[in-house]
Every structure is written in structure tokens, then in C-alpha cells.
N, C-alpha and C positions, 0 to 999 in steps of 0.2 A: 283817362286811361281805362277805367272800369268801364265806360261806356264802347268804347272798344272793343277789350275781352268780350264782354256780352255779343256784344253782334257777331264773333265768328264765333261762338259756342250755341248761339242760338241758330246759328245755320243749321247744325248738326240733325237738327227736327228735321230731318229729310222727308220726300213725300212719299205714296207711296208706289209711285211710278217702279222703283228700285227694290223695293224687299219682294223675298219670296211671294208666290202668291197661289192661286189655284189653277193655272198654268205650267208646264212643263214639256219641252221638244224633244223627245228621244235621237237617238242617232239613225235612227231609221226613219224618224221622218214624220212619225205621231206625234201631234199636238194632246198632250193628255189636257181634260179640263175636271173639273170638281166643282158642284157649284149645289148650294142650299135651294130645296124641291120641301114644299108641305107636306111630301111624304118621307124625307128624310135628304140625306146625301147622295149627288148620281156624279158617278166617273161616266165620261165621256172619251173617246178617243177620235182623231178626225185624222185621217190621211188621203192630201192632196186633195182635201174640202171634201172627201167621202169619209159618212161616219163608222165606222169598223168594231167600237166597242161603246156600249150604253150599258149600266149595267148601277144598280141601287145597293147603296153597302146595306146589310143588313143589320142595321140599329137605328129603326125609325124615330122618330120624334113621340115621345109617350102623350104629351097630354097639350091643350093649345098656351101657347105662349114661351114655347120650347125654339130657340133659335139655335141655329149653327150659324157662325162667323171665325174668322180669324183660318181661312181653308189654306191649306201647304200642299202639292203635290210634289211625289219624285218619279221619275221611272227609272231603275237601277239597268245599266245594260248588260253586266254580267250574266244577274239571275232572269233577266225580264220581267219585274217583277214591279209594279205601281204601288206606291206607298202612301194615304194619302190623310194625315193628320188637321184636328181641327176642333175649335172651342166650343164644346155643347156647354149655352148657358140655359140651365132649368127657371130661372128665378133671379132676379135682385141680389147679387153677391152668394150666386149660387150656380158653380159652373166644374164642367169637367177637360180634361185635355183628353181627346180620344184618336185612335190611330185604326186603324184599317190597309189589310196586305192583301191586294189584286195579283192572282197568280195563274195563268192558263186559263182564263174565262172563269175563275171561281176566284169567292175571296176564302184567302188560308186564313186569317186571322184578325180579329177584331178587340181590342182591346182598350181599357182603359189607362192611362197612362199615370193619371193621376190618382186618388187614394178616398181627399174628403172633399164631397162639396159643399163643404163650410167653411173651405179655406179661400174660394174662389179662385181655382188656376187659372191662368189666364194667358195670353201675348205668346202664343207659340209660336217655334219658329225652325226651321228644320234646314237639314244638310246632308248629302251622298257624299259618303269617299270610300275608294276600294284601297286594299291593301294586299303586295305580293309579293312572293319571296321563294327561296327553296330551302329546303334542309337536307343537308348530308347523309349519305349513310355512311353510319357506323364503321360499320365493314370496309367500306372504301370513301374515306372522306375529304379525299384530293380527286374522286373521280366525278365532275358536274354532271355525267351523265346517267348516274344512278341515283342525282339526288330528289329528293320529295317536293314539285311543286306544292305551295301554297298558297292560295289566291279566296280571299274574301272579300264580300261588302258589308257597309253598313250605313244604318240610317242613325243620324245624332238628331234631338231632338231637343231644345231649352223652352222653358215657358218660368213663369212666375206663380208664388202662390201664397198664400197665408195672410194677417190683417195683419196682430200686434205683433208677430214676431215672421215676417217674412220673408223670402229667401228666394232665389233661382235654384231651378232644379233639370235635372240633364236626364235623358235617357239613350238608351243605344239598345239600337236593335241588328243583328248579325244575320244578314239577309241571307245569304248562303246554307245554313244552320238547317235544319229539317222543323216544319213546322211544331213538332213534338218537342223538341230541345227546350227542356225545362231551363237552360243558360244562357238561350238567345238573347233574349229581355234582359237586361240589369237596368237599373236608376240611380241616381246620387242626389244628393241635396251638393248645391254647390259650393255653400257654405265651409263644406267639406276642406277645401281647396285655397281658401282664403291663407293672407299672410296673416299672423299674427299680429293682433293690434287692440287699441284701447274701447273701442265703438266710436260710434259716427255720432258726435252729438247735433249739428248740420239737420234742419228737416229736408228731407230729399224728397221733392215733389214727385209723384208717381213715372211723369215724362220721364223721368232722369233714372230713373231706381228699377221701376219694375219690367224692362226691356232686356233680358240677357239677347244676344245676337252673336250669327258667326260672321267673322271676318275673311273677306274673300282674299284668297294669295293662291300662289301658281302652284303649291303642292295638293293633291289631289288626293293622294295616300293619308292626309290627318285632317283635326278640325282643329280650329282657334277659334274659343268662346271669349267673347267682350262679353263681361258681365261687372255687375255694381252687387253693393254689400250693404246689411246696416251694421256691420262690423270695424270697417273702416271707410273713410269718404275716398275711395280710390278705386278707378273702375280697374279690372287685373284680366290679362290674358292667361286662356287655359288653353295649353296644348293635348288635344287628344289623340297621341299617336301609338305605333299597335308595332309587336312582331311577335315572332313564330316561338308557339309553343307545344314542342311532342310530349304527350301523355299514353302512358303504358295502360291497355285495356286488359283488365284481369279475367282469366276465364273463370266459369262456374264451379271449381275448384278454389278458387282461392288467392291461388298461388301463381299458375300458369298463365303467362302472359301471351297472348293471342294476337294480339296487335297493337299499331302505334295511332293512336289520332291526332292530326296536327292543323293545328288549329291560329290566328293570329287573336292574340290578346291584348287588351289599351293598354297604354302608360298614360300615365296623366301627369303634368308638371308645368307648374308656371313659368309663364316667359317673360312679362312685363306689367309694370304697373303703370297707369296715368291718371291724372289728378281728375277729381270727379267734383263738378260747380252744382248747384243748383238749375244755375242757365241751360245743362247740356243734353236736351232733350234725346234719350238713345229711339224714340217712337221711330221707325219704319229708317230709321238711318241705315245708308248704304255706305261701309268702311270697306275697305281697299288696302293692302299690307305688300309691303313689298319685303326683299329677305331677307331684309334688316328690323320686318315687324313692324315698321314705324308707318303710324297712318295716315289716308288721305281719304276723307271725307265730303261728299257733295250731292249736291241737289240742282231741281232744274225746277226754273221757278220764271215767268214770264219771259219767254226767249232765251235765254241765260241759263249758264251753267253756274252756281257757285260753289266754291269750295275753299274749305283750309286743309292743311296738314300739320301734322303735329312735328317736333326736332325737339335740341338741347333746350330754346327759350319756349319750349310750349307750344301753344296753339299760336298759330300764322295768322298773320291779320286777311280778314277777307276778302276772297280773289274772285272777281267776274271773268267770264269768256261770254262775249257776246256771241249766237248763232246769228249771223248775217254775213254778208258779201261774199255768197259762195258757202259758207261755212255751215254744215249740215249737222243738227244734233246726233246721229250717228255716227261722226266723225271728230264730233267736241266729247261726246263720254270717253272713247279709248284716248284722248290728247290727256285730259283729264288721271285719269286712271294710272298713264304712264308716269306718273310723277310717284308712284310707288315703288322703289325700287330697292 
């Protein structure tokens, strides 16, 4: 029986055909790329196999031995705006999560995401969702046609970091926001977010522990963070979903109010917990959530699709699909996939 469990928990080590990567298609038709140059990072844009944007973020590599790995791209289609996140390691257990915003042929902003690099952050991993809405006016609050659209994006972003006391940690960035907006940027320690519990006494091998990831599902408007703990041996869904909040802008007086700014704000709240093994590799795994949250996990591994899913008895014992007779991997991942529901 333990020899079982194991085999469909170590499926879960997905490869990494499936996780985000330094690739992204707009809806218009660019193929964005990001790819580690000696002289630093270069965003690439190709449409219809013409190149249209080349372009060096500016935060070179300082000194030799200085790699970038671990490359995430988005392109938001709201703002138009390329996002493009990534592991600068300086050293031997000495690295940063850094992010960069392409905006009309320039970049607005370049940041660090992370704090110490003697914590070594690490396994970043990123996600776009837009959120909209309107708000009423006051004055006539049954009438839709006076009310205040609201529409934002943002970029979510988890990575891992620290040795003896380590943690997943989340940032969000509010693409919309003007680059000045000292409140665009927020961060959490994920920690934060955890159910209460006794700690994990269990050693949890890094494959297993140090991978926070988002779970793909058909709402587009929030995130769902699969993440692990050394607080308890329980991997826990984080929902990050958002709405509309009006804020009175004071004028230089004091007193007088000038205007309303309306803006969409997270909520954060847990939605589920599952059992967290030593075996259950979260490295480059590609999870699947249907609307009941419950997941379906898989990989593609010599011809073959395999996968389990999770229910009331746990994790399903492991299911092959063969790609043959007719049967085309671009037509086995969504067979796959649909089993999320």
C-alpha cells in the first residue's frame, strides 16, 4: 500500500514542459521571450516571426559568476504592460527575486522583490488576474448608469526563502496604479496565512517544502496559492481575491474633500488544506482546480500523459493516457485537465 501512495505522490514532480516559464502570447499575437544574455536580461517580442521589441532590462550582472535562472514572463493586456520576474543568484546560497515592468518601449520599474541575500530566495513563480466592477453613486444608487467603473490588474508573484527558519512569501504588484504609487507593491510572508498548528516535526525535503505555486482554475479575476509550511505538514490553498474600495481624497485644507479614488483591494482567505508527504515533489508541478477546488495533477513523461487527482480518500491511484492511435498530446492535456471540475 505505501508503495503505491508513493508512486502517485511522486508523480506530482511534474516536468517542466508545464510551469510558467520565460515565454508568454499576448492576445495580440506577441510571443514575449526573456532569456539570461552576459550582459544581463533581454525581453524579446516576435510577431508573426518579426522581431518588434528587443530591449536589456537595466540591472546588469555586476561581477562574473552572477547568473539569472528561474525567468517568469507576463504581458497584462489591460495595461500593455510586460512583466518580467527572475532569480538573480550572486553566490552559493546567495540570491535575489527581482522583477522588472516594460511599459511603451521603456521600463517603468525595476525592483527587488526580495530583502536579504542571505536568506537565499529562490523558485519564483508568477500569475496575471484582472479584476472589475462598478461602484454606485451616492446620489443615485439604483441608477447603473452613473455608476464608477472599476477595473484593475495585477501581477502575484510567490517564491521561497530563508535556511533555518523558512517560509513562502507572496508579492502583488497593481499594474494599473501609476508608477509613483508608493502602494502598488505590497508583500507578505505566507506564513501569515497558515492555519494554526503545532509545527511539522516530518523533515520535508526541499522538492516538497520550498515550491509555493499557483493553481490554474477558470476564474481569472483571483489567485489560488498551493503552498507548504514548516508550521504544519499540510500543503493549504490561498485565495487572493479583490474588490472595490472608494477613498475620500482630502484637499489642502484639510477638510475638503475633492474627490473619490476607487480602487480594487485583496482579500485573502483560506479555502483548503491537503495532506503534505515527504514523496510529493511540488518542483515545476502543473495543478488544475476545478470549482469545487479539488485537484488534478499531471505530467507528460515518454509518450504518456500521467496523472492523479485528489477526493474524500486522497490522492487516486496513478492513471496513464497513452498518446497513440490517433491520439495527439494537444488533445490528451485538455482530456486531462477536464477532469477538474
Amino acid at each position: 500500500m505505501r508503495r503505491f501512495v508513493l508512486a502517485c505522490l511522486i508523480l506530482l514532480g511534474a516536468t517542466a514542459a508545464f510551469a510558467a516559464g520565460p515565454y508568454f502570447l499576448d492576445r495580440s499575437g506577441v510571443l514575449w521571450q526573456a532569456s539570461a544574455t552576459p550582459g544581463g536580461l533581454v525581453l524579446t517580442g516576435q510577431k508573426n516571426g518579426a522581431q518588434v521589441v528587443n530591449s536589456v532590462v537595466p540591472f546588469p550582472l555586476a561581477m562574473p559568476g552572477t547568473t539569472d535562472t528561474q525567468i517568469q514572463v507576463a504581458a497584462d493586456d489591460l495595461t500593455g504592460k510586460v512583466t518580467v520576474v527572475w532569480q538573480r543568484t550572486w553566490a552559493a546560497q546567495a540570491s535575489e527575486i527581482m522583477m522588472a515592468v516594460w511599459h511603451g518601449g521603456d521600463w517603468e520599474r525595476v525592483a527587488r522583490l526580495s530583502s536579504d541575500l542571505m536568506a537565499n530566495p529562490r523558485n519564483p513563480q508568477i500569475q496575471l488576474t484582472q479584476f472589475s466592477t462598478s461602484v454606485p453613486n451616492p446620489s443615485a444608487p439604483d441608477d447603473p448608469g452613473q455608476a464608477t467603473p472599476v477595473q484593475d490588474s495585477f501581477l502575484h508573484v510567490v517564491w521561497w526563502e530563508g535556511i533555518d527558519q523558512s517560509h513562502g512569501s507572496y508579492a502583488l504588484l497593481r499594474l494599473t496604479a501609476d508608477p509613483t504609487d508608493t502602494d502598488a507593491l505590497q508583500e507578505q510572508n505566507l506564513d501569515n496565512f497558515t492555519l494554526l498548528g503545532l509545527g511539522c516535526t516530518a523533515l520535508m525535503p526541499p522538492a516538497v517544502l520550498e515550491h509555493p505555486t499557483f493553481a490554474a482554475q477558470s476564474a481569472h479575476d483571483r489567485a489560488l496559492i498551493l503552498f507548504g509550511s514548516q508550521r504544519l505538514c499540510l500543503f493549504q490553498l490561498l485565495e487572493v481575491s479583490f474588490a472595490a474600495q472608494t477613498t475620500p481624497v482630502v484637499g489642502s485644507d484639510g477638510m475638503t474633500v475633492v474627490a473619490q479614488r476607487r480602487r480594487s483591494v485583496p482579500i485573502f482567505g483560506l479555502k483548503k488544506a491537503f495532506p503534505m508527504t515527504q514523496d510529493l515533489s511540488m518542483d515545476n508541478v502543473r495543478v488544475v482546480l476545478g470549482s469545487n477546488l479539488i485537484p488534478v495533477a499531471y505530467r507528460v513523461t515518454d509518450g504518456t500523459v500521467q496523472y492523479v487527482t485528489f477526493g474524500d480518500q486522497g490522492w487516486s491511484p496513478l492513471q496513464t493516457l497513452v498518446v497513440a492511435n490517433g491520439l495527439t498530446l494537444d488533445q490528451a492535456i485538455p482530456l486531462v485537465e477536464n477532469l477538474a471540475r
